[in-house]
C-alpha atoms as one frame of an Amber mdcrd trajectory, in Angstrom:
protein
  -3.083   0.312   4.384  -2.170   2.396   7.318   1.567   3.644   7.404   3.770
   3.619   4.606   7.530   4.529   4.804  11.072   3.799   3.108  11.811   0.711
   5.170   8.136  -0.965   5.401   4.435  -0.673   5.819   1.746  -1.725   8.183
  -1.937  -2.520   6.955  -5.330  -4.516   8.145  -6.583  -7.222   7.012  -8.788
 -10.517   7.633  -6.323 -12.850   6.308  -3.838 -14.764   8.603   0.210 -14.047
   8.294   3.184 -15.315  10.850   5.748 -13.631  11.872   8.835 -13.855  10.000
   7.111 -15.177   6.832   8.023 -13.493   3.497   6.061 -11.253   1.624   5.789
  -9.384  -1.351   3.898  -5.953  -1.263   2.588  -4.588  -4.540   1.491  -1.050
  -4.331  -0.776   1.399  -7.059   0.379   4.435  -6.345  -1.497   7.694  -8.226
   1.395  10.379  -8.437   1.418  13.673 -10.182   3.062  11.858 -13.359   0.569
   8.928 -13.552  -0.213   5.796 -12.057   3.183   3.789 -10.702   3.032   0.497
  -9.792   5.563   0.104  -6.249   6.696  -3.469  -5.904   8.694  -5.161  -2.832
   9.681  -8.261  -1.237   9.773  -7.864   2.658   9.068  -9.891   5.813   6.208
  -9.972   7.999   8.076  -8.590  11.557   5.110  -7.796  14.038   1.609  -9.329
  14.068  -1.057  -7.185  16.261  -4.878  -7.368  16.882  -6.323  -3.451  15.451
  -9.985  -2.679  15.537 -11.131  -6.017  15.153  -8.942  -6.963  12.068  -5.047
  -8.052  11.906  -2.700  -5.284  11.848   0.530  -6.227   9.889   3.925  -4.565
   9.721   6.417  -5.722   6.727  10.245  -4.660   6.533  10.620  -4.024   2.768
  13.651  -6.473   2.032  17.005  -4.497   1.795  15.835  -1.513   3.681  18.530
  -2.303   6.575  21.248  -1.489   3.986  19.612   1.059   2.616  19.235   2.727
   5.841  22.670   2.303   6.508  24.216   3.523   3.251  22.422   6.679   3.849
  23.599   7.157   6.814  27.406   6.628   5.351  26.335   9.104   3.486  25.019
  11.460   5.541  28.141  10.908   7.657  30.459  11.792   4.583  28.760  15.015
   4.049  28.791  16.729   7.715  32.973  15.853   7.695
């Protein structure tokens, strides 16, 4: 795993994935309270050769209207 964010993440690997194929990312996570397990369906969105391996980047499904809602939000609160 390389880059993790709100709306997706991109990681190596050996395996082959298309573009536009659905995922599902499962995550163990060590946090100050414990272990938490972070689980998402997504879709594969950009395929790219990295240091030999695949490089994969996943939009987390929902994350568009996630993103927007917060900005609604964020909108809301500067009025």
């Amino acid at each position: 795993m390389r880059d993790v964010s709100a709306s997706g993440i991109f990681f190596e690997t050996d395996a082959a994935y298309a573009v536009g194929s659905p995922i599902e990312v499962r995550l163990d996570l060590d946090t100050p309270w414990g272990k938490v397990m972070f689980r998402s369906g997504g879709r594969i969105v950009r395929i790219e050769p990295h240091d030999g391996r695949i490089g994969v980047a996943v939009e987390f499904a929902g994350s568009d209207e996630k993103a927007e809602r917060a900005a609604r939000a964020t909108r809301r609160t500067r009025r």
